[in-house]
MOPAC internal coordinates of N, CA, C and O (Angstrom, degrees):
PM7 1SCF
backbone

  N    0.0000 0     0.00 0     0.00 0    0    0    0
  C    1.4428 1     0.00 0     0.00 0    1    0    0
  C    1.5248 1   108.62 1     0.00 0    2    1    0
  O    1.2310 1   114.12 1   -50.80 1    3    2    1
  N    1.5143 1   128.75 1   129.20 1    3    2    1
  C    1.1725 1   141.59 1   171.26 1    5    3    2
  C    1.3186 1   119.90 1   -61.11 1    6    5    3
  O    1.2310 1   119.49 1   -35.67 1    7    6    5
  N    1.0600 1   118.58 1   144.33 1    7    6    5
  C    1.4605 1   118.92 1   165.25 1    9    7    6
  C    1.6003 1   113.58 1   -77.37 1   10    9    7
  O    1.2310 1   119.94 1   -45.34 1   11   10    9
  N    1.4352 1   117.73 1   134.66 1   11   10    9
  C    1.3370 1   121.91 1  -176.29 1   13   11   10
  C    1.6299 1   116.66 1   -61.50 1   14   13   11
  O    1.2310 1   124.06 1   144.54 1   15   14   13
  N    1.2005 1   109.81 1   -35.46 1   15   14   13
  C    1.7631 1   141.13 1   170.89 1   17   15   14
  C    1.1969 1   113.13 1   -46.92 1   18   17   15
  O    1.2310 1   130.48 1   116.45 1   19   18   17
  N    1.4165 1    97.39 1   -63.55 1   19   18   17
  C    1.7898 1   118.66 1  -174.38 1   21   19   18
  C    1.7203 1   124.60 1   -55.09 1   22   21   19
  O    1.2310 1   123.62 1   -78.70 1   23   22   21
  N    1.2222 1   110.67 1   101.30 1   23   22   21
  C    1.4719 1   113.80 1   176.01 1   25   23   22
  C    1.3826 1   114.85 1  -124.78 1   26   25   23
  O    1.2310 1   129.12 1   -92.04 1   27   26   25
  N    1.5183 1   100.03 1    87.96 1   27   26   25
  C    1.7087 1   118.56 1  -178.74 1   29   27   26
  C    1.9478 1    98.22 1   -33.83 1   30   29   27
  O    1.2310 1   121.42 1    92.80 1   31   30   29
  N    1.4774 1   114.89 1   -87.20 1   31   30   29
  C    1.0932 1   106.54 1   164.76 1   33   31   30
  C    1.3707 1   137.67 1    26.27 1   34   33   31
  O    1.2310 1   130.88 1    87.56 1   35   34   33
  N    1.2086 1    96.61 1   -92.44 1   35   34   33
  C    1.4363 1   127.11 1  -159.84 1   37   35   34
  C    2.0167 1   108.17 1   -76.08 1   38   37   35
  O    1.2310 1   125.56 1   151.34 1   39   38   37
  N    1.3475 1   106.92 1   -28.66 1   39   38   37
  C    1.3817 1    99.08 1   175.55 1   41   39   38
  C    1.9669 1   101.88 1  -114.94 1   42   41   39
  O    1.2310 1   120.17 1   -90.09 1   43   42   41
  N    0.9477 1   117.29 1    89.91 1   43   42   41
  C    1.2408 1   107.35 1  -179.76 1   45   43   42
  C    1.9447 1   128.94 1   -49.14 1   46   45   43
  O    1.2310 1   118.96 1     5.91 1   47   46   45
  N    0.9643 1   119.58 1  -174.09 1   47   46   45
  C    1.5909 1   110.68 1  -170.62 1   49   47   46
  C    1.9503 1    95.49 1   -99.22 1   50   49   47
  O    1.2310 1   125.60 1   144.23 1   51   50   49
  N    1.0257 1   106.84 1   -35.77 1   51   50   49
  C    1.5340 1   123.66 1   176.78 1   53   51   50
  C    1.6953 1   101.40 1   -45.19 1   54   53   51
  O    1.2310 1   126.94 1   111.57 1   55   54   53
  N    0.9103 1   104.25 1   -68.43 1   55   54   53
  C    1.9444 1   117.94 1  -162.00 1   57   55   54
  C    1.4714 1    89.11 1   -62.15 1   58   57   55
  O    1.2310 1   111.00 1   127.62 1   59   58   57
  N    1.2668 1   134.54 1   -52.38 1   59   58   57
  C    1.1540 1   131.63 1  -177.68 1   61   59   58
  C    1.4474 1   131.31 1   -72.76 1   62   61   59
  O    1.2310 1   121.07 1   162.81 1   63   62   61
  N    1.2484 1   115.56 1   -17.19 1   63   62   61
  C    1.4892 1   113.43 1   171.57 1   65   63   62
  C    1.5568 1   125.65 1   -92.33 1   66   65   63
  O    1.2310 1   114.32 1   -47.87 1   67   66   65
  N    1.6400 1   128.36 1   132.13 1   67   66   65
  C    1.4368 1   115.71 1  -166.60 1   69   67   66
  C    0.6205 1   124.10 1   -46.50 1   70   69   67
  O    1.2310 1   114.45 1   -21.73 1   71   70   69
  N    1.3760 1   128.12 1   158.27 1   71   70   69
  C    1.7568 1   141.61 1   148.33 1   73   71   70
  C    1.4109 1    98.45 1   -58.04 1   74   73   71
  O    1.2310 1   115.31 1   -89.40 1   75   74   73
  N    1.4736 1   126.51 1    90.60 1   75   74   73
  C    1.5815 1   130.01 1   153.17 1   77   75   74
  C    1.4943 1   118.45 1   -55.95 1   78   77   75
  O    1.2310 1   115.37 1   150.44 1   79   78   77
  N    1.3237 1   126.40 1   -29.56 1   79   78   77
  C    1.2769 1   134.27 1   171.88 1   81   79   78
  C    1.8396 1   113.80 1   -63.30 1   82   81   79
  O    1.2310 1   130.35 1   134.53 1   83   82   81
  N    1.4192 1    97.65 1   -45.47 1   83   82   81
  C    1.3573 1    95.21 1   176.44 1   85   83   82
  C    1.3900 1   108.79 1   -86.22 1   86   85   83
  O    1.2310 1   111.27 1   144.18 1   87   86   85
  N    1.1853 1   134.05 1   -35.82 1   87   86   85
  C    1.5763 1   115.15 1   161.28 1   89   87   86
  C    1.3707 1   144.70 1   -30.54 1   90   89   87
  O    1.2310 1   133.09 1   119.44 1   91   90   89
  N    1.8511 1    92.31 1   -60.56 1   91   90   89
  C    1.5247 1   110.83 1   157.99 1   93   91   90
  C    1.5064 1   112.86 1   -37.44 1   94   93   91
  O    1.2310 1   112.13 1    84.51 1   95   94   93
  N    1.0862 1   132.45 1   -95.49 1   95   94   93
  C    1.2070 1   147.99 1   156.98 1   97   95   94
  C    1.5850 1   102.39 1     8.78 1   98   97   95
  O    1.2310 1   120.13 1   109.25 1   99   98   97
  N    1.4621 1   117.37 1   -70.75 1   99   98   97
  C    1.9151 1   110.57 1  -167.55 1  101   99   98
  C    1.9205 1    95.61 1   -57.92 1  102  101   99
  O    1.2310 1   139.47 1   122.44 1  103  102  101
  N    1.1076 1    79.84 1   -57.56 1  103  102  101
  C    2.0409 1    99.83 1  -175.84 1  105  103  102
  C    1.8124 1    94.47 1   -26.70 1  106  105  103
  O    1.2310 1   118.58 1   103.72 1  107  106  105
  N    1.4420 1   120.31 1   -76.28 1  107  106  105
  C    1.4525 1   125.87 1   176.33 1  109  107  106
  C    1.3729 1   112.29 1   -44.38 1  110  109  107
  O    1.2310 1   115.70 1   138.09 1  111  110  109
  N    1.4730 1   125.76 1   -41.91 1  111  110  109
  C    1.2051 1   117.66 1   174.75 1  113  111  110
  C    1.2211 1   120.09 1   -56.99 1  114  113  111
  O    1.2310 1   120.02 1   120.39 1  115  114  113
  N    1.6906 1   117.56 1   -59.61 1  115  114  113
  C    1.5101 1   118.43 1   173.45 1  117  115  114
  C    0.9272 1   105.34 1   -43.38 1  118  117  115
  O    1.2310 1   112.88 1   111.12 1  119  118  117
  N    1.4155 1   131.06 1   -68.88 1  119  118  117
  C    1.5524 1   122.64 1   171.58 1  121  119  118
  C    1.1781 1   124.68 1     1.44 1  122  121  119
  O    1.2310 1   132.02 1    80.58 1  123  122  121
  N    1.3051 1    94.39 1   -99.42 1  123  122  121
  C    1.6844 1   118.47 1  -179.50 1  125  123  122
  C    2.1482 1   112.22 1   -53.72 1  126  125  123
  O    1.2310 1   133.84 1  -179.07 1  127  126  125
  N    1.2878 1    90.84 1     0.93 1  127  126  125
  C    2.0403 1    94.11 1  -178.77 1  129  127  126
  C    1.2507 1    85.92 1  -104.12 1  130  129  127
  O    1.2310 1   106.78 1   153.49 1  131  130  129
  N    1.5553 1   142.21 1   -26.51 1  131  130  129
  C    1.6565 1   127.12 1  -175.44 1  133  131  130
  C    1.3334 1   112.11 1   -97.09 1  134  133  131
  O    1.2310 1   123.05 1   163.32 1  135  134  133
  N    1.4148 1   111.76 1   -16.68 1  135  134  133
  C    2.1659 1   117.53 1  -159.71 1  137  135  134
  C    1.4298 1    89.24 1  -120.42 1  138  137  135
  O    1.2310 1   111.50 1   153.75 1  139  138  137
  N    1.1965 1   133.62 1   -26.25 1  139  138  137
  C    1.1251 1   140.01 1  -171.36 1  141  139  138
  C    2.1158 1    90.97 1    49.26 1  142  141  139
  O    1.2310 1   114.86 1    14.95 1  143  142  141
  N    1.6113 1   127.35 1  -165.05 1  143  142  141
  C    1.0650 1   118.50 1  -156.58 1  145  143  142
  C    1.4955 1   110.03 1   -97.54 1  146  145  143
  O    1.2310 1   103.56 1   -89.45 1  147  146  145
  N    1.2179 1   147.85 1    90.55 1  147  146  145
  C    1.3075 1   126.67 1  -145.01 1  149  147  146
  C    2.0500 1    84.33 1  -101.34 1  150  149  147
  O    1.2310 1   136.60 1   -18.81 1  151  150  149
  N    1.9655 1    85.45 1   161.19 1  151  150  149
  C    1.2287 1    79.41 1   178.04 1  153  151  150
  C    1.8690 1   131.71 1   -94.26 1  154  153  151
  O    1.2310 1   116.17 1   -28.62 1  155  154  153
  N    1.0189 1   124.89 1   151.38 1  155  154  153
  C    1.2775 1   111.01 1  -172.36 1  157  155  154
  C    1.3926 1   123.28 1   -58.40 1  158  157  155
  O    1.2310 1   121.38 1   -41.40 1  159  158  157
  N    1.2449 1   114.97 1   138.60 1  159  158  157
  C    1.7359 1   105.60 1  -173.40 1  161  159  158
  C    1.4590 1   106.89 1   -92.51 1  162  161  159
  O    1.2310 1   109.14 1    -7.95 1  163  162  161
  N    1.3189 1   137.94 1   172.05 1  163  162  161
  C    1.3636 1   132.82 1   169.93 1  165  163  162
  C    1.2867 1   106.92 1   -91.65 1  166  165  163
  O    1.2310 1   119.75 1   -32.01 1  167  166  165
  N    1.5735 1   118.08 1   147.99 1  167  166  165
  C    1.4522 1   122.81 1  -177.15 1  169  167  166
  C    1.7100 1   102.71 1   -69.02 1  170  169  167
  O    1.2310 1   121.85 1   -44.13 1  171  170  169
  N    1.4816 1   114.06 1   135.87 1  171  170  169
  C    1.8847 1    99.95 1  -172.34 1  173  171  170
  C    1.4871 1    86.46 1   -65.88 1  174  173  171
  O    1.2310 1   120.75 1     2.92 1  175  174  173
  N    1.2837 1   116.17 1  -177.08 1  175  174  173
  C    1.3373 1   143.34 1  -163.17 1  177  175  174
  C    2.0194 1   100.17 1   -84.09 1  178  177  175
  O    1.2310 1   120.41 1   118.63 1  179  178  177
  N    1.2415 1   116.82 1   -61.37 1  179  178  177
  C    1.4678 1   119.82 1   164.75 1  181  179  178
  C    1.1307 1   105.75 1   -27.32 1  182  181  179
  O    1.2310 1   110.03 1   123.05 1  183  182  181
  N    1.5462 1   136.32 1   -56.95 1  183  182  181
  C    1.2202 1   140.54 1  -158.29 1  185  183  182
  C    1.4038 1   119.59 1   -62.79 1  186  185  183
  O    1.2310 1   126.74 1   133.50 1  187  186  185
  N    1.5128 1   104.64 1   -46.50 1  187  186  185
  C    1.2491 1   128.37 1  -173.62 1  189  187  186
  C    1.8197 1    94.07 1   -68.07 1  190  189  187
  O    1.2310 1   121.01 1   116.98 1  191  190  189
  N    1.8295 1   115.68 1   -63.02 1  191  190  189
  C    1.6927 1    88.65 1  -158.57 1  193  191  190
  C    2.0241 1    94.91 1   -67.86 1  194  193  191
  O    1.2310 1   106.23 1   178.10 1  195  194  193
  N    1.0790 1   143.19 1    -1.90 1  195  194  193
  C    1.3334 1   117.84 1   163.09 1  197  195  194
  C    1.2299 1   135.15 1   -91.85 1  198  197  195
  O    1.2310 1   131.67 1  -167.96 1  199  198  197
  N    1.4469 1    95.07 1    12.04 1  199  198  197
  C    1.7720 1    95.74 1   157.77 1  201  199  198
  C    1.4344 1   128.39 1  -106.92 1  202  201  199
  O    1.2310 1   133.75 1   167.44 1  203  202  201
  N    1.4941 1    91.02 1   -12.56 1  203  202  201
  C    2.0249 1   117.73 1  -176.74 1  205  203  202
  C    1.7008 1    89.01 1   -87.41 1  206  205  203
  O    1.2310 1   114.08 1   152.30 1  207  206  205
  N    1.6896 1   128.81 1   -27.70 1  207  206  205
  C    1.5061 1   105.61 1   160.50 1  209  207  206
  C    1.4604 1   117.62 1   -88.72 1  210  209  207
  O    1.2310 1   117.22 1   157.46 1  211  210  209
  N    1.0649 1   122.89 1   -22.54 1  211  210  209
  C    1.5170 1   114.63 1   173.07 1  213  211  210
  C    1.3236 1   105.10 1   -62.87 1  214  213  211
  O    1.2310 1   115.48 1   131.38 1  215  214  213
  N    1.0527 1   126.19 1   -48.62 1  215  214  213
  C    1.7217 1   133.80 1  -176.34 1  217  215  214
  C    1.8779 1   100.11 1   -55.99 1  218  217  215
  O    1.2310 1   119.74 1   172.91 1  219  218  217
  N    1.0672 1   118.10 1    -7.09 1  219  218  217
  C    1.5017 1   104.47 1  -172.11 1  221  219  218
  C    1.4053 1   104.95 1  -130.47 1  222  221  219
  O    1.2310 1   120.83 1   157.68 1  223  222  221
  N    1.1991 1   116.01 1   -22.32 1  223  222  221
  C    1.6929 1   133.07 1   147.41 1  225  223  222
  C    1.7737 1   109.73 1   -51.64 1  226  225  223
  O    1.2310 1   128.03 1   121.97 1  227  226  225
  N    1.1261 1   102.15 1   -58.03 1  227  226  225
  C    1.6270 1    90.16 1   173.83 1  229  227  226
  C    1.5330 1   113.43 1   -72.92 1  230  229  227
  O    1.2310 1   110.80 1   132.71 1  231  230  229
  N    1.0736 1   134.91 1   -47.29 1  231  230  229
  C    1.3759 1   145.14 1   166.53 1  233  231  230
  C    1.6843 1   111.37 1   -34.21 1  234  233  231
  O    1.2310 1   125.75 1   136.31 1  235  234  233
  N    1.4169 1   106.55 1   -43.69 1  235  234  233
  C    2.0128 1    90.95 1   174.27 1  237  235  234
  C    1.3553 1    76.24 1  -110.42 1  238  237  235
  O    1.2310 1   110.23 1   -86.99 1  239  238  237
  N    1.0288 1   135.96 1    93.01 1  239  238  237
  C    1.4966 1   140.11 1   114.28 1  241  239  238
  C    1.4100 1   108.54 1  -131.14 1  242  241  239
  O    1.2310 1   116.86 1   142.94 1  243  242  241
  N    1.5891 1   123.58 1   -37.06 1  243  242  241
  C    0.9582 1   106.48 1   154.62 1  245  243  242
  C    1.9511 1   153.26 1   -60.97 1  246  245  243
  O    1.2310 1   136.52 1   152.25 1  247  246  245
  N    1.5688 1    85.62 1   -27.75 1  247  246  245
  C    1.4113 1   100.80 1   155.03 1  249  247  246
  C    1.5423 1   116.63 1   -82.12 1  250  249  247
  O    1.2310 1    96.06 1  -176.76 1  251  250  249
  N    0.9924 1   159.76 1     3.24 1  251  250  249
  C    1.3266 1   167.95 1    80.40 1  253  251  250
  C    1.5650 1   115.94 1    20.13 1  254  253  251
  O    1.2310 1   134.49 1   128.32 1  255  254  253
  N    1.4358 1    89.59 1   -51.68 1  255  254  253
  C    1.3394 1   120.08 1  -163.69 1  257  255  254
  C    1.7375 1   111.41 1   -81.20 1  258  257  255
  O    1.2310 1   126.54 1   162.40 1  259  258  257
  N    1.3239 1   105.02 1   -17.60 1  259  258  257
  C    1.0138 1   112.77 1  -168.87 1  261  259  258
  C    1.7606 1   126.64 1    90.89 1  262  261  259
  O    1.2310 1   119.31 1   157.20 1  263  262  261
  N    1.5259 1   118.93 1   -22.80 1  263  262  261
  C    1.5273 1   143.13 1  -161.31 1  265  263  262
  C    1.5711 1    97.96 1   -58.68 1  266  265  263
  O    1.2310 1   120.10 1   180.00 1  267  266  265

């Protein structure tokens, strides 16, 4: 049963769904107005070979796995 109210029509799905673009955007602003831009640090070197073995640890398990 329809709603008497309801006129698909007349309010399209377009007009009604946010501007995600303009959201993003305020969201980054606040951002960038509380953190202001900090600079990126480099991953230390330790860091890097234990993620280049986790990355290859998961990799033959998935071939293992058959995937």
């Amino acid at each position: 049963m329809a709603c008497p109210n309801h006129r698909p029509e007349s309010s399209p799905v377009a007009t009604l769904s946010p501007d995600y673009d303009r959201i993003a955007r305020r969201i980054g602003a606040k951002l960038r107005e509380m953190y202001g831009a900090p600079e990126a640090a480099a991953l230390p070197a330790d860091h890097v070979d234990l993620l280049l073995r986790l990355r290859h640890k998961e990799r033959d398990q998935m071939r293992a796995r058959g995937v």
